[in-house]
Gaussian input, Z-matrix of N, CA and C with variables (Angstrom, degrees):
# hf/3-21g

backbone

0 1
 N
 C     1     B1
 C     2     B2     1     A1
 N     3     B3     2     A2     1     D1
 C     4     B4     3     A3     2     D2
 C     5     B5     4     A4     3     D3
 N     6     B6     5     A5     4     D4
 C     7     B7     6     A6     5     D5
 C     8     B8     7     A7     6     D6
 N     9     B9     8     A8     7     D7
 C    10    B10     9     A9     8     D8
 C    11    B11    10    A10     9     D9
 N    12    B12    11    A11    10    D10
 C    13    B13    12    A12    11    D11
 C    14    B14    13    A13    12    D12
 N    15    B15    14    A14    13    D13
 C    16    B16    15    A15    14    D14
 C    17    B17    16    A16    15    D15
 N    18    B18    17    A17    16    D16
 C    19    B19    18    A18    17    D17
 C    20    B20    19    A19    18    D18
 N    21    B21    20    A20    19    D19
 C    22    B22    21    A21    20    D20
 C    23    B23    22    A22    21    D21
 N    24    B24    23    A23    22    D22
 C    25    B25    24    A24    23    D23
 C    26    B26    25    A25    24    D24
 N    27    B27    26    A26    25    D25
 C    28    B28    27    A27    26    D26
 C    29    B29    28    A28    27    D27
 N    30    B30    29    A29    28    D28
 C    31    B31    30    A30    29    D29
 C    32    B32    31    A31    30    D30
 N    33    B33    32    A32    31    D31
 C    34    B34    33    A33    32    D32
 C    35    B35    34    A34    33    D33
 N    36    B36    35    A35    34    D34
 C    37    B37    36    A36    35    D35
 C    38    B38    37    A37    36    D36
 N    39    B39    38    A38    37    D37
 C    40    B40    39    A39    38    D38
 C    41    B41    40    A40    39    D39
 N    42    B42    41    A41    40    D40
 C    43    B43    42    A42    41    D41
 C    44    B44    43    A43    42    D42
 N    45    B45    44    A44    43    D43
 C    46    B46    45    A45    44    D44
 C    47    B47    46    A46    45    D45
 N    48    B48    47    A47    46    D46
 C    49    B49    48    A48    47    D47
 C    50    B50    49    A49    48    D48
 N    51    B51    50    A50    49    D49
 C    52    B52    51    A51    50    D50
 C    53    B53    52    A52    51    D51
 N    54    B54    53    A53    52    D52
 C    55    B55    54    A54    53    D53
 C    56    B56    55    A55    54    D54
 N    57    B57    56    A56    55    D55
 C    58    B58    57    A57    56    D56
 C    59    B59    58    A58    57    D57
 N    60    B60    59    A59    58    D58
 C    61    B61    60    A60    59    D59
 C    62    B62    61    A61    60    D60
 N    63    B63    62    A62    61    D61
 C    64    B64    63    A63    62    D62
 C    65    B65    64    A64    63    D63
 N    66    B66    65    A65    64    D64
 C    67    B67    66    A66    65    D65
 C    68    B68    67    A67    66    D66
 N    69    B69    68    A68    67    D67
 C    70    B70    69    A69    68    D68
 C    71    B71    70    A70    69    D69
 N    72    B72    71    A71    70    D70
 C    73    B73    72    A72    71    D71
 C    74    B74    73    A73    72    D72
 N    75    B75    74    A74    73    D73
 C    76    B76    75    A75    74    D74
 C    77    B77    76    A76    75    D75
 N    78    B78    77    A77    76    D76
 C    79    B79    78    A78    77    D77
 C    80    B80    79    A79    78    D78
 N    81    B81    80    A80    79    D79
 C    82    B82    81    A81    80    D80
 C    83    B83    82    A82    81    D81
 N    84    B84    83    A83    82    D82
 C    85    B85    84    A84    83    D83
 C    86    B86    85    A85    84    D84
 N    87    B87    86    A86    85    D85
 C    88    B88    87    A87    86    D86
 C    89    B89    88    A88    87    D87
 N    90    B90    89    A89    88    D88
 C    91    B91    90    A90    89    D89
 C    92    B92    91    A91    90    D90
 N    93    B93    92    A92    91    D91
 C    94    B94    93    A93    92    D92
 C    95    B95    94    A94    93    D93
 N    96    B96    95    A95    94    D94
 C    97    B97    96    A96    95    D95
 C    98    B98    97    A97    96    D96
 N    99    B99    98    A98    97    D97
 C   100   B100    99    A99    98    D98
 C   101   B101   100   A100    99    D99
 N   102   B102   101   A101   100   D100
 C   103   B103   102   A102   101   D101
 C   104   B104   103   A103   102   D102
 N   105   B105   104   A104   103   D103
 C   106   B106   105   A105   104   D104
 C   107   B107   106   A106   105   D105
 N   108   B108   107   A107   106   D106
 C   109   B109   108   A108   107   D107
 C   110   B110   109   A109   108   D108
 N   111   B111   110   A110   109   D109
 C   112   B112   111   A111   110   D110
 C   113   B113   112   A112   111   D111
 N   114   B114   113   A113   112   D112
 C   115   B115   114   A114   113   D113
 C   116   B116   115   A115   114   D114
 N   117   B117   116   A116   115   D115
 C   118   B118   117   A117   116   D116
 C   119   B119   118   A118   117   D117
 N   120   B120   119   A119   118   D118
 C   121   B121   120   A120   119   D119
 C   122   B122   121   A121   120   D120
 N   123   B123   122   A122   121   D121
 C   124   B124   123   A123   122   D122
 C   125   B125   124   A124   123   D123
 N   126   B126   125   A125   124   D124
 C   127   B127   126   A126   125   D125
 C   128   B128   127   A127   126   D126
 N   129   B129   128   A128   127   D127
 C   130   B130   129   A129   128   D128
 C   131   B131   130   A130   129   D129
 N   132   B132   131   A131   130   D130
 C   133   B133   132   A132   131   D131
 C   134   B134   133   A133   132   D132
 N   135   B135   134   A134   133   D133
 C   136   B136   135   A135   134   D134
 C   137   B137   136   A136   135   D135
 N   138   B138   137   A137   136   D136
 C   139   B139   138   A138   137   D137
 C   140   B140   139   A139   138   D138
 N   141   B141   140   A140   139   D139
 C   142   B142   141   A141   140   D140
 C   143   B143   142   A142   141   D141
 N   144   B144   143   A143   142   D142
 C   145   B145   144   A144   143   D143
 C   146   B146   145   A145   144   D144
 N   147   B147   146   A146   145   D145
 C   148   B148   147   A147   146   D146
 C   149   B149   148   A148   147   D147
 N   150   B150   149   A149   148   D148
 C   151   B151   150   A150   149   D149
 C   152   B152   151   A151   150   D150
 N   153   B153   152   A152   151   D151
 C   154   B154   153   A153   152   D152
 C   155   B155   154   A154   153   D153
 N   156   B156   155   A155   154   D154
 C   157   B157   156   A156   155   D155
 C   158   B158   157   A157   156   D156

   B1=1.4420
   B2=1.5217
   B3=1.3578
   B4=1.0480
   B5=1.8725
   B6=0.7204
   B7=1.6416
   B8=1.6536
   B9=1.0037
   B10=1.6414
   B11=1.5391
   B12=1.1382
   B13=1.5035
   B14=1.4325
   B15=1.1645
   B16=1.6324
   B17=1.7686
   B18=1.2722
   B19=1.5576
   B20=1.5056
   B21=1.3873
   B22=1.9598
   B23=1.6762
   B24=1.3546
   B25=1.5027
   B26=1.7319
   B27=1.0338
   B28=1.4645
   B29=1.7431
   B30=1.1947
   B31=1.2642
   B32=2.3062
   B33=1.4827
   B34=1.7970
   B35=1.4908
   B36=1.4587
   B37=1.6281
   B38=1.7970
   B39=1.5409
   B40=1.5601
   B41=1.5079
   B42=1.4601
   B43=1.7171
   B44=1.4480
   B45=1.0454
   B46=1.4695
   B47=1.5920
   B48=1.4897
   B49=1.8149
   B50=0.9593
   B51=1.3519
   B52=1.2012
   B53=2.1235
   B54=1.5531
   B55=1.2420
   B56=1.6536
   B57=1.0045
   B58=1.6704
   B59=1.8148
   B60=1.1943
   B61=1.3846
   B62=1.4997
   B63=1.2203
   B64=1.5875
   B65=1.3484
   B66=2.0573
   B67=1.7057
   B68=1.7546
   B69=1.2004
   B70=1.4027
   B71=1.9452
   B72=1.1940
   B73=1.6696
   B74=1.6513
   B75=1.6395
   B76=2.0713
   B77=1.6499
   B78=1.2282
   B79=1.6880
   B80=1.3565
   B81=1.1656
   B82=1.7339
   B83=1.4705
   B84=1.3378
   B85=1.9731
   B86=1.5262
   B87=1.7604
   B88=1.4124
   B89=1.4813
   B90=1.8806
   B91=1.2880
   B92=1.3734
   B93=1.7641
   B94=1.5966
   B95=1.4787
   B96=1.4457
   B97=1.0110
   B98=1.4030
   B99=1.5317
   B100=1.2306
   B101=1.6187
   B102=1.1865
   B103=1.3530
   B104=1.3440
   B105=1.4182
   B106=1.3723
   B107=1.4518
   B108=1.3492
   B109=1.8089
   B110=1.6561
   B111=0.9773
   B112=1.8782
   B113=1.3578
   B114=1.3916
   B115=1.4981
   B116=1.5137
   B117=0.9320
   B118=1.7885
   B119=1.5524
   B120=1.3287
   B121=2.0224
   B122=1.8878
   B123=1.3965
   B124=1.3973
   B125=1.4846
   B126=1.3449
   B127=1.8995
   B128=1.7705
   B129=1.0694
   B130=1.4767
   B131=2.0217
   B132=1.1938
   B133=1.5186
   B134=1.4752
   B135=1.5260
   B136=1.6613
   B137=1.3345
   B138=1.4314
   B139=1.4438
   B140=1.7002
   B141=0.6605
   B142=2.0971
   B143=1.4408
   B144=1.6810
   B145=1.1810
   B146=1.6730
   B147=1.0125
   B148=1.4115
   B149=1.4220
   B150=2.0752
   B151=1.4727
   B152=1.2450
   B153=1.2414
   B154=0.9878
   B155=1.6447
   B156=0.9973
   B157=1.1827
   B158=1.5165
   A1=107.97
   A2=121.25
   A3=130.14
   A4=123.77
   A5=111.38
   A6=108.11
   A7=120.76
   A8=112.68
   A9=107.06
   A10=106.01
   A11=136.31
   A12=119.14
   A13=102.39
   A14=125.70
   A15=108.82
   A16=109.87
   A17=93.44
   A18=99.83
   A19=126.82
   A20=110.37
   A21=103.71
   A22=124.52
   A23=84.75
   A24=89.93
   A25=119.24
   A26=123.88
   A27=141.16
   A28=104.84
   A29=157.82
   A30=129.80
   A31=79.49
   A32=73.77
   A33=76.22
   A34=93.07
   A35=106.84
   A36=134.87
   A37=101.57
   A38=85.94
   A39=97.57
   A40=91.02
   A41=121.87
   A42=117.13
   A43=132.24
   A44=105.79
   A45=127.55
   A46=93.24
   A47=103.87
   A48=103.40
   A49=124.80
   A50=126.39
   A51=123.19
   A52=115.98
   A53=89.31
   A54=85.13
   A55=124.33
   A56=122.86
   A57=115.45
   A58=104.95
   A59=117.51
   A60=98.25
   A61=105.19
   A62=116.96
   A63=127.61
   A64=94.72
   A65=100.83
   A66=95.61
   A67=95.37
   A68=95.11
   A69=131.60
   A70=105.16
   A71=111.69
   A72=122.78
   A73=95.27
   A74=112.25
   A75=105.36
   A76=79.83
   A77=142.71
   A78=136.54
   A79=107.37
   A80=114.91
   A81=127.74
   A82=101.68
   A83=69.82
   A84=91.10
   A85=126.13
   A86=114.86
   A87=134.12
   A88=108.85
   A89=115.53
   A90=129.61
   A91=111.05
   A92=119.95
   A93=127.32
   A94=116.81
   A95=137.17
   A96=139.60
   A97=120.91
   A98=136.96
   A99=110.42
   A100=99.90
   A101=123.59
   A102=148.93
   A103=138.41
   A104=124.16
   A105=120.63
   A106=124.29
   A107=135.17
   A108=137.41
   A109=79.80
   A110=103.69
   A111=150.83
   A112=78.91
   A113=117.24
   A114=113.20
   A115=99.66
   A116=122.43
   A117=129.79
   A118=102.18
   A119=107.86
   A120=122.96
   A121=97.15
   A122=124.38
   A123=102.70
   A124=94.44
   A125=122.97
   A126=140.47
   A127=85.65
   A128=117.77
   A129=146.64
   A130=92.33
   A131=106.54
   A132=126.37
   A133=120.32
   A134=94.67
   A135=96.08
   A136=110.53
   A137=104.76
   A138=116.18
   A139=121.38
   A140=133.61
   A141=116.17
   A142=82.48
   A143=97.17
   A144=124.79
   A145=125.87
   A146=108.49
   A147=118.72
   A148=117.00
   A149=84.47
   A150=98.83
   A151=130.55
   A152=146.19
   A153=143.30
   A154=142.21
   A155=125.99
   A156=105.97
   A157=122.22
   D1=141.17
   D2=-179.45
   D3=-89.55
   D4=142.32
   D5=175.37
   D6=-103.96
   D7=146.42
   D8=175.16
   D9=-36.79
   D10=-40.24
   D11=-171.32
   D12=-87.65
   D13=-5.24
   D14=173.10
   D15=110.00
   D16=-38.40
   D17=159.30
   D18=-48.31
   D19=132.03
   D20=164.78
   D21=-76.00
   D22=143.16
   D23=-179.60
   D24=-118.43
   D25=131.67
   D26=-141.88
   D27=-102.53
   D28=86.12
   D29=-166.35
   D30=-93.87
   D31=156.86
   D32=173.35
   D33=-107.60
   D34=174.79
   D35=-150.57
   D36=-165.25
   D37=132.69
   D38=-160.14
   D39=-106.40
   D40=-11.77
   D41=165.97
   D42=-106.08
   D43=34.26
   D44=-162.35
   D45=-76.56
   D46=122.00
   D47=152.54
   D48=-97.38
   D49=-178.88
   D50=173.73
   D51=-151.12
   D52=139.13
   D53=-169.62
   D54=-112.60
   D55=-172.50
   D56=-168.64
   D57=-117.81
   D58=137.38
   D59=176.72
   D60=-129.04
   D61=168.56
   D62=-177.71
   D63=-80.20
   D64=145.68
   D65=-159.89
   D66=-90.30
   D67=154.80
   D68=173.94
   D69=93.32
   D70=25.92
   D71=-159.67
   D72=-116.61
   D73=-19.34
   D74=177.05
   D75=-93.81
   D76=55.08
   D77=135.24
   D78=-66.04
   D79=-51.12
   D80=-169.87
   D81=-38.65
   D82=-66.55
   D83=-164.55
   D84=-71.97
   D85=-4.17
   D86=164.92
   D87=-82.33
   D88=-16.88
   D89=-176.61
   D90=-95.67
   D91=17.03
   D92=-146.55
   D93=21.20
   D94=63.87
   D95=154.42
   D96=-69.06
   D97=141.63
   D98=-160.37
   D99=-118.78
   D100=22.80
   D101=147.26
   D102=-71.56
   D103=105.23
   D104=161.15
   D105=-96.48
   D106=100.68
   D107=-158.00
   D108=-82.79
   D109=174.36
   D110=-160.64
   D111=-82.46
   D112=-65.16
   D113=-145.39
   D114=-67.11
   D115=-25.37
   D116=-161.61
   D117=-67.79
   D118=-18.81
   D119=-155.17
   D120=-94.41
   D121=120.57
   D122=-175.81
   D123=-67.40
   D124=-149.37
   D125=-164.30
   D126=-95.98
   D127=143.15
   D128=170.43
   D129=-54.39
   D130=135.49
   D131=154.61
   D132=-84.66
   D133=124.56
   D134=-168.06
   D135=-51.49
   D136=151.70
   D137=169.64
   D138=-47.54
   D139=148.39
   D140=169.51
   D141=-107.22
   D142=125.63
   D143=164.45
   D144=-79.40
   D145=152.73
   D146=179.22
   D147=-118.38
   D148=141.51
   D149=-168.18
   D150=-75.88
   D151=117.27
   D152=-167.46
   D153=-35.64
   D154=128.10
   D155=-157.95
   D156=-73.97

């Protein structure tokens, strides 16, 4: 977001995630693309399962 002086303005966010991408795949997004594809995402890390009670 822009401000009357031209400067950016940042609000912070206390739920912010964050994600991992396959390298050379944040090009998009250094190009402001406002897209993240599937393919860009490596494979999901297994869940850690829980022991039974």
């Amino acid at each position: 977001m822009q401000s009357a002086t031209g400067t950016a303005r940042f609000f912070p966010h206390t739920n912010m995630n964050t994600i991992t991408l396959k390298p050379g795949k944040e090009k998009s997004l250094l190009r402001r693309h406002p897209w993240i594809y599937a393919t860009a995402l490596p494979p999901p890390k297994a869940a850690a399962s829980r022991a039974p009670p």
